[in-house]
TIZA-13360 format. One record per residue: residue number from 0; x, y, z of N, C-alpha, C in turn. Coordinates in steps of 0.05 Angstrom, whole numbers, plus 5000, padded with zeros to 4 digits. Layout:
BEGIN
[NUM,[X,Y,Z],[X,Y,Z],[X,Y,Z]] ...
REM end
This chain:
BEGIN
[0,[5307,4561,3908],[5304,4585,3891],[5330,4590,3875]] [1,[5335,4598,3852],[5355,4603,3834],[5370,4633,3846]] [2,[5384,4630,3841],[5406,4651,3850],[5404,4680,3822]] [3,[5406,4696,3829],[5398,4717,3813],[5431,4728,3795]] [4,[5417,4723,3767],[5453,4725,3755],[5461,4752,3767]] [5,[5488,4749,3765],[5501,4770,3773],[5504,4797,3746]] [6,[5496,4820,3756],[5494,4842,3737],[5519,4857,3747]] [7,[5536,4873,3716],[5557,4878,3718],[5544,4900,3710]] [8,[5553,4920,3732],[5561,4958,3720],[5576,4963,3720]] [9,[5569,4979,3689],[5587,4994,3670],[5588,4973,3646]] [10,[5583,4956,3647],[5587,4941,3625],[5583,4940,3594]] [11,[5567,4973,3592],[5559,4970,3565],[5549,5006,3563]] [12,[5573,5010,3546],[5579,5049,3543],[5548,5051,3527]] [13,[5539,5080,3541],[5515,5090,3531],[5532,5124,3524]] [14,[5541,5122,3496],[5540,5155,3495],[5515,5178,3488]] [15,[5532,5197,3501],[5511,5219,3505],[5522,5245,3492]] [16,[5500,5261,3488],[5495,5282,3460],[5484,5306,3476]] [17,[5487,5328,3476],[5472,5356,3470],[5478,5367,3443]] [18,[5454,5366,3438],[5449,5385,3407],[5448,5415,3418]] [19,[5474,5435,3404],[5467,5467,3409],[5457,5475,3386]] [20,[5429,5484,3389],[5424,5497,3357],[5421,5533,3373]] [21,[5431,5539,3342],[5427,5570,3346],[5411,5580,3325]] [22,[5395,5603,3333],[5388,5614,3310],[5372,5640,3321]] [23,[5381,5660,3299],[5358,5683,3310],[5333,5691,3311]] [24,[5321,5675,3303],[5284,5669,3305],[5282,5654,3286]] [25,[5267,5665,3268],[5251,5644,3255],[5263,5621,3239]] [26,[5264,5601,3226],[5268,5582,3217],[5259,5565,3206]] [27,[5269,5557,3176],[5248,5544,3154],[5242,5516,3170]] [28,[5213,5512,3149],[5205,5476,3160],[5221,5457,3156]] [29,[5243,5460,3139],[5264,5433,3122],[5271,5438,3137]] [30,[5289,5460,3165],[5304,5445,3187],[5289,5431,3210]] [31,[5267,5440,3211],[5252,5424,3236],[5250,5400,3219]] [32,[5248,5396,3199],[5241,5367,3189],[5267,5350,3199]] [33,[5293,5358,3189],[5313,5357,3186],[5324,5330,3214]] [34,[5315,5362,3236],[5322,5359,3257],[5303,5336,3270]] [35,[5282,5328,3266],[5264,5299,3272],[5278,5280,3261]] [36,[5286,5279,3241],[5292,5256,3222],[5318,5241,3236]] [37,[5333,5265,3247],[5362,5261,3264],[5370,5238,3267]] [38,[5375,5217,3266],[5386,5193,3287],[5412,5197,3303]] [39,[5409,5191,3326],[5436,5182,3341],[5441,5148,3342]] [40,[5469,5146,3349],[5476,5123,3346],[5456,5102,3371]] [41,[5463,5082,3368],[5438,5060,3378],[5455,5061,3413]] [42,[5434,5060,3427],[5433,5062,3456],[5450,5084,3466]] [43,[5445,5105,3459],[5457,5135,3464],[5427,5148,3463]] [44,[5439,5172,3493],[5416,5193,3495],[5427,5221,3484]] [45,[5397,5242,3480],[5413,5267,3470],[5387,5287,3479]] [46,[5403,5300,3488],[5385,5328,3500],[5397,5341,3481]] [47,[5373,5369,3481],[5375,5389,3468],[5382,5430,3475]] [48,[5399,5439,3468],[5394,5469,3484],[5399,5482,3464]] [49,[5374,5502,3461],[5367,5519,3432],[5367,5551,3443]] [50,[5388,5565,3435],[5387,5599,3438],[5391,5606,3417]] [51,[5370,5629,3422],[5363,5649,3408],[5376,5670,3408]] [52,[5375,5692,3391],[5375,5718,3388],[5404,5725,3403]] [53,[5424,5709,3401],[5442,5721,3411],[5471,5726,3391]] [54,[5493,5738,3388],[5512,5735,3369],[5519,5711,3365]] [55,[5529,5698,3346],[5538,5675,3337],[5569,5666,3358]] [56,[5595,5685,3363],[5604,5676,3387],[5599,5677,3403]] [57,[5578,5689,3410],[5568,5695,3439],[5560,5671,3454]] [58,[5532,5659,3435],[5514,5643,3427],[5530,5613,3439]] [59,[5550,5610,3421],[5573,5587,3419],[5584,5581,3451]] [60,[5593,5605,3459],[5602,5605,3488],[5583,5593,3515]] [61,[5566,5606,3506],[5541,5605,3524],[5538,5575,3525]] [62,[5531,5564,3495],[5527,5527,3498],[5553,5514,3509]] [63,[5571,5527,3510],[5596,5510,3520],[5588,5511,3547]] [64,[5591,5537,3561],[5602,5539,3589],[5568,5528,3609]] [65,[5540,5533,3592],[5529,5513,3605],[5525,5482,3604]] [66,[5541,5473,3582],[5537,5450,3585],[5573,5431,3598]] [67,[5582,5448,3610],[5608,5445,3632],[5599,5444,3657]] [68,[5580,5452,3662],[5570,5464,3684],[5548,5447,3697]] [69,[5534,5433,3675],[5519,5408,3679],[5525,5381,3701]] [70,[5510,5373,3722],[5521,5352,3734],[5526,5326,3715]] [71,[5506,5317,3689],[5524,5288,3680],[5525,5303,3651]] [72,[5554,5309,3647],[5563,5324,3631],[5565,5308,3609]] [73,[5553,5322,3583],[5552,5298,3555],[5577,5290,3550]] [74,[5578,5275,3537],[5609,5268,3523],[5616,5281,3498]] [75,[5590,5295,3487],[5600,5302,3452],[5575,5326,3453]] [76,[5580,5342,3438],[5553,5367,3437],[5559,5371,3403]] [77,[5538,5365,3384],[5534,5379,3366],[5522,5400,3357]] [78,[5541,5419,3344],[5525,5444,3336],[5519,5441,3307]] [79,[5495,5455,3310],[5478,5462,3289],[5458,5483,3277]] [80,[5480,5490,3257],[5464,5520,3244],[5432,5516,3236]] [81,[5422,5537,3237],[5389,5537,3235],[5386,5547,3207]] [82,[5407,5530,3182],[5399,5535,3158],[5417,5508,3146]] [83,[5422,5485,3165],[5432,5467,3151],[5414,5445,3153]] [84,[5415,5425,3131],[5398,5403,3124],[5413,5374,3128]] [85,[5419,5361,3156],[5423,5344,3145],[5410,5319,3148]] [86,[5425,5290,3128],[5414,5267,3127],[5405,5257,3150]] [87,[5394,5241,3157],[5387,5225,3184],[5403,5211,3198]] [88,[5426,5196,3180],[5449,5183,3189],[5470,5203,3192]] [89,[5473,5230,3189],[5490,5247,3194],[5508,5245,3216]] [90,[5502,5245,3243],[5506,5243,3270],[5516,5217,3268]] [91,[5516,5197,3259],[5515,5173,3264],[5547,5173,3251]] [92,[5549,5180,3224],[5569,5174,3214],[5599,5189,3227]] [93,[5591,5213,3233],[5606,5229,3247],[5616,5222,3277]] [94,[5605,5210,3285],[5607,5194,3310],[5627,5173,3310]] [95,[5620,5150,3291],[5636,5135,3287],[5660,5129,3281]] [96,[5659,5163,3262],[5687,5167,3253],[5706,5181,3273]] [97,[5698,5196,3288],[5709,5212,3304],[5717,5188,3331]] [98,[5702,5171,3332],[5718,5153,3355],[5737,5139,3339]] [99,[5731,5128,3324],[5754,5100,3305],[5775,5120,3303]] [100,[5773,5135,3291],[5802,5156,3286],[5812,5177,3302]] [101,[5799,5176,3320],[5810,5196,3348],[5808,5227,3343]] [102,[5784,5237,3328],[5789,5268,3325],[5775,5281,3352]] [103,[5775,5306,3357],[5763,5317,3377],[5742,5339,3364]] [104,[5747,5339,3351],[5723,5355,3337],[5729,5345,3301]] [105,[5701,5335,3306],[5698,5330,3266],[5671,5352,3258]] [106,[5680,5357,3235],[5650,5373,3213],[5642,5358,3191]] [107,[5620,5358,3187],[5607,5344,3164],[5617,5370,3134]] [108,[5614,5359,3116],[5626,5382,3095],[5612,5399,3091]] [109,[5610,5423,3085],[5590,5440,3070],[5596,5464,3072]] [110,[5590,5487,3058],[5602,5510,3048],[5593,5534,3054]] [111,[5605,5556,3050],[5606,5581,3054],[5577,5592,3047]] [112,[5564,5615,3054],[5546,5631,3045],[5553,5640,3018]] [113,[5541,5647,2998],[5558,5660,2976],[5528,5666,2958]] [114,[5530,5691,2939],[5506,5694,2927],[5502,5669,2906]] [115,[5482,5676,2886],[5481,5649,2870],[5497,5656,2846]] [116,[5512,5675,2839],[5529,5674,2820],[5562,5669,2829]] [117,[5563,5660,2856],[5591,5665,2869],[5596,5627,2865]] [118,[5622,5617,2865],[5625,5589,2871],[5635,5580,2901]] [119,[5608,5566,2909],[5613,5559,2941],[5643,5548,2944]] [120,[5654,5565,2972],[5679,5550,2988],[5672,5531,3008]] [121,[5686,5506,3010],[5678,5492,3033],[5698,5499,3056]] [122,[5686,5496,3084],[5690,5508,3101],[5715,5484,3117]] [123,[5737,5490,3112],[5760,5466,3117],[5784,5485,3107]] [124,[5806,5481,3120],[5832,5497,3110],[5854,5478,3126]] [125,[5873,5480,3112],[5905,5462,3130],[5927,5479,3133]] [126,[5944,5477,3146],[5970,5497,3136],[5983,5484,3112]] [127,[5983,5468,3115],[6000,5460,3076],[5981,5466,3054]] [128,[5963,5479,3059],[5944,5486,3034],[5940,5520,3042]] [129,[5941,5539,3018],[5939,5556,3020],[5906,5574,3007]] [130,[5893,5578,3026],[5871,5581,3023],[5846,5562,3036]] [131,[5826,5558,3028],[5807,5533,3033],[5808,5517,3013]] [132,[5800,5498,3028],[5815,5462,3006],[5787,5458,2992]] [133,[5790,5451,2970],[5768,5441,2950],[5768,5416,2938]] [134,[5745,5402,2947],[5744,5370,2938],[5756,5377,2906]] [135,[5768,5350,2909],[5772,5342,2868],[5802,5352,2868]] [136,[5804,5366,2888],[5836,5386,2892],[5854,5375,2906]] [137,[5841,5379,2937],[5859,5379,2961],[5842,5355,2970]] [138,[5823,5334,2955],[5819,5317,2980],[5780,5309,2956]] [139,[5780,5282,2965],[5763,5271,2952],[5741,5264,2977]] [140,[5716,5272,2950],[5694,5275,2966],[5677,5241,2983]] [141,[5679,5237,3005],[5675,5212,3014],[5692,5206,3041]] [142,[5719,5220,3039],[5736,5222,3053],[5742,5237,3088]] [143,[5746,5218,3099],[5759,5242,3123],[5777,5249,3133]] [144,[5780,5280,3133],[5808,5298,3126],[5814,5309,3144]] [145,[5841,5301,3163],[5847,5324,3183],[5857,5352,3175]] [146,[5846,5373,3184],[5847,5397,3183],[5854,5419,3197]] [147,[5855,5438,3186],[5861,5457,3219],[5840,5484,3222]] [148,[5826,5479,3208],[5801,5496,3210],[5778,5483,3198]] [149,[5759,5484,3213],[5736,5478,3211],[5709,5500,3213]] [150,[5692,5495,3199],[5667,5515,3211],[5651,5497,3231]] [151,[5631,5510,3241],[5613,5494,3272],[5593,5492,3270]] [152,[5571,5497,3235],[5557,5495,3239],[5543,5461,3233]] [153,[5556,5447,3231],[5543,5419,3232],[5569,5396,3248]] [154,[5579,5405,3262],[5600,5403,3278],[5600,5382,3300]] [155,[5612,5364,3308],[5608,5349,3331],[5644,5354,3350]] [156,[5637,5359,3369],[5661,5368,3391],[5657,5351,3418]] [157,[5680,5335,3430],[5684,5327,3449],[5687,5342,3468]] [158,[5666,5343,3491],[5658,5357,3517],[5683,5367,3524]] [159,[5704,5336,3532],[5727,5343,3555],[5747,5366,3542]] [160,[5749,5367,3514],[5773,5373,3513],[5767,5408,3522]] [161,[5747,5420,3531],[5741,5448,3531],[5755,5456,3559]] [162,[5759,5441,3578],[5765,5447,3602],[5803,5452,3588]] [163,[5807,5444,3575],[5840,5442,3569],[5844,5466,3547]] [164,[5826,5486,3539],[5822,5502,3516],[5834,5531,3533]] [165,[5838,5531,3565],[5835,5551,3574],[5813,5574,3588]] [166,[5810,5600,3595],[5790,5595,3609],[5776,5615,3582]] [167,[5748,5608,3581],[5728,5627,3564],[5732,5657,3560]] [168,[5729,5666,3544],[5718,5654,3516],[5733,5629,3495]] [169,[5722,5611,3492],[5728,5597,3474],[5723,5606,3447]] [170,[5706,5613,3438],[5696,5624,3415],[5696,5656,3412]] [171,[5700,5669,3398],[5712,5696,3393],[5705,5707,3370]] [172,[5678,5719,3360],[5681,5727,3331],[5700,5754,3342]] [173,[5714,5747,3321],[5737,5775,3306],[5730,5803,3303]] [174,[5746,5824,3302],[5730,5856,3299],[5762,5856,3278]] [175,[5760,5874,3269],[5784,5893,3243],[5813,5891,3258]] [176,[5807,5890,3290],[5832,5900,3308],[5839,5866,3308]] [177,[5825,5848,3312],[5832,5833,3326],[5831,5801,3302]] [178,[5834,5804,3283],[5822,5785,3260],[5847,5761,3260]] [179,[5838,5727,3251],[5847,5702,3255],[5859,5691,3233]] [180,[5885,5690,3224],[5898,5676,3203],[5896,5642,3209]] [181,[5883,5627,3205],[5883,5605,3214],[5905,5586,3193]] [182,[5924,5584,3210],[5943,5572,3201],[5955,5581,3175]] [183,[5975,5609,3180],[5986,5617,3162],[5984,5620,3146]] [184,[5960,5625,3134],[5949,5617,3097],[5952,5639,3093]] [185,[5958,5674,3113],[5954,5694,3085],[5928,5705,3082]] [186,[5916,5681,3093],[5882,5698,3094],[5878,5702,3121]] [187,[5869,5722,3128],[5853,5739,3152],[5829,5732,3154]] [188,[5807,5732,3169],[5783,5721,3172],[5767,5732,3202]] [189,[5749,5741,3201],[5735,5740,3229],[5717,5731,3242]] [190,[5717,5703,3239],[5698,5687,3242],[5704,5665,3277]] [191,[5678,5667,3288],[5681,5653,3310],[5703,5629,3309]] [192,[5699,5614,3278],[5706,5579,3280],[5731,5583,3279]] [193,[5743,5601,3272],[5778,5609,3265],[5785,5608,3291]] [194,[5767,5622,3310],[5788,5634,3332],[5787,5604,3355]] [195,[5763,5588,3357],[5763,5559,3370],[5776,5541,3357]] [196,[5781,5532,3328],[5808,5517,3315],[5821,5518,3324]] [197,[5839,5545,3338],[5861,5557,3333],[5865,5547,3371]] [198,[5847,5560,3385],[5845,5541,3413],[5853,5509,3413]] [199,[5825,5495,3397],[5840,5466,3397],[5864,5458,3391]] [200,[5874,5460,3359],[5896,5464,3356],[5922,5460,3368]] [201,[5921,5491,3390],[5938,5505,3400],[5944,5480,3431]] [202,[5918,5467,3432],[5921,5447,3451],[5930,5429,3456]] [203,[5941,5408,3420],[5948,5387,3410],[5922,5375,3401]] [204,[5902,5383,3402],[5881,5369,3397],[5867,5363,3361]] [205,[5857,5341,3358],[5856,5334,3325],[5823,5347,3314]] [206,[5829,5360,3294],[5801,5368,3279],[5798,5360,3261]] [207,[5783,5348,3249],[5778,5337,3218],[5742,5346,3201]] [208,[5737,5334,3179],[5722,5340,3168],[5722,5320,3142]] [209,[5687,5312,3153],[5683,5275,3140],[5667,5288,3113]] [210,[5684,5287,3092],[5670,5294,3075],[5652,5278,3061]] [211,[5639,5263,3075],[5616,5230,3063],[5596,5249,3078]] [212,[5600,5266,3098],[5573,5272,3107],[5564,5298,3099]] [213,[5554,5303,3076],[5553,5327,3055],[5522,5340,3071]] [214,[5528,5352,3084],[5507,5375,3087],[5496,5390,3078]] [215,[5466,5391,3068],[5461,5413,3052],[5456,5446,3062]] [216,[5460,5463,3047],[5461,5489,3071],[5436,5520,3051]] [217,[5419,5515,3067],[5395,5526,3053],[5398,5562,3046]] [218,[5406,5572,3021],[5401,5600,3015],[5378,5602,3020]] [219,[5385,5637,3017],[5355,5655,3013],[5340,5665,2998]] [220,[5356,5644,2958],[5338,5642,2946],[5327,5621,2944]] [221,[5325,5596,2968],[5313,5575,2967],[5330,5544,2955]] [222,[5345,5552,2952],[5366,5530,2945],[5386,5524,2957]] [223,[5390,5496,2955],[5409,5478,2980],[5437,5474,2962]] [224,[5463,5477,2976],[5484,5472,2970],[5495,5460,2990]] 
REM end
């Protein structure tokens, strides 16, 4: 009888994903579409954990500290707003980039809320730039740009580095008393993603933002930017 080849474990990395989506109820069909179309990279798994109705840092915290808490703890959790659209290769590209170049948290590009007569900001800032950086300006669109602020809503973050962030809250929306200059710019802000940058950051840890992975981000008069 033939001898049975010998099988090596470990031999062949399977990464793993939790998708955090948030949102406060309802939600158009282009993100459930969105969100089917998804691909992850090839022989990787991805669970999903979706809350509701809760504040946006609140919300954020909650998907951290239960998915710490998990016995086979993912390696990467993407968040995702319940008004962003992205490509199918989205995840994929952001993945790739974020291992080859060592970031700990990358964002796909995409911009601010703003009415339809306002000109969208994209959600990215550095300390050598004063203000938020604008393709064509501070950085060409295709590119991936280390940063020191990022927004979270199409966001991919490495699990481990949260245990080194200190103890929770990680995420913090801001009040009038308590508001986030993220990296000296002069601007004030009270936004959850300011006050977790500023955690990573503060850790040594790298943030960037792949601007090839253009997200579209659905208004409430029906149009994607």
């Amino acid at each position: 009888m033939q001898k049975d080849p010998e099988v090596v474990i470990g031999s062949h990395r399977r990464p793993t994903f939790i998708l955090g989506l948030i949102t406060l109820g309802m939600v158009p069909v282009e993100w459930c579409i969105a969100l089917m179309r998804l691909q992850c990279p090839m022989n990787s798994n991805m669970e999903s954990l979706l809350v509701k109705g809760m504040e946006v840092g609140v919300a954020r915290n909650y998907m951290c500290e239960y998915t710490m808490k998990l016995k086979n703890k993912p390696e990467w959790m993407l968040m995702i707003g319940d008004d962003m659209l992205p490509s199918w290769n989205s995840l994929i590209l952001l993945y790739e980039e974020a291992v080859n170049r060592q970031f700990d948290v990358l964002a796909g590009l995409y911009f601010m809320k703003a009415d339809q007569y306002s000109i969208p900001m994209s959600v990215m800032s550095h300390n050598s730039v004063k203000g938020y950086m604008l393709p064509g300006v501070h950085f060409k669109v295709g590119e991936v740009v280390e940063t020191h602020l990022c927004g979270m809503d199409f966001t991919l973050i490495k699990t481990d580095i949260l245990q080194h962030l200190g103890p929770p809250p990680w995420f913090e929306s801001c009040n009038s008393k308590n508001m986030v200059d993220p990296g000296n710019q002069g601007i004030r802000v009270f936004t959850e993603d300011a006050y977790f940058c500023a955690k990573v950051r503060n850790a040594g840890f790298r943030i960037g933002v792949h601007s090839g992975v253009r997200v579209g981000h659905m208004t409430k008069w029906g149009e994607i930017y």
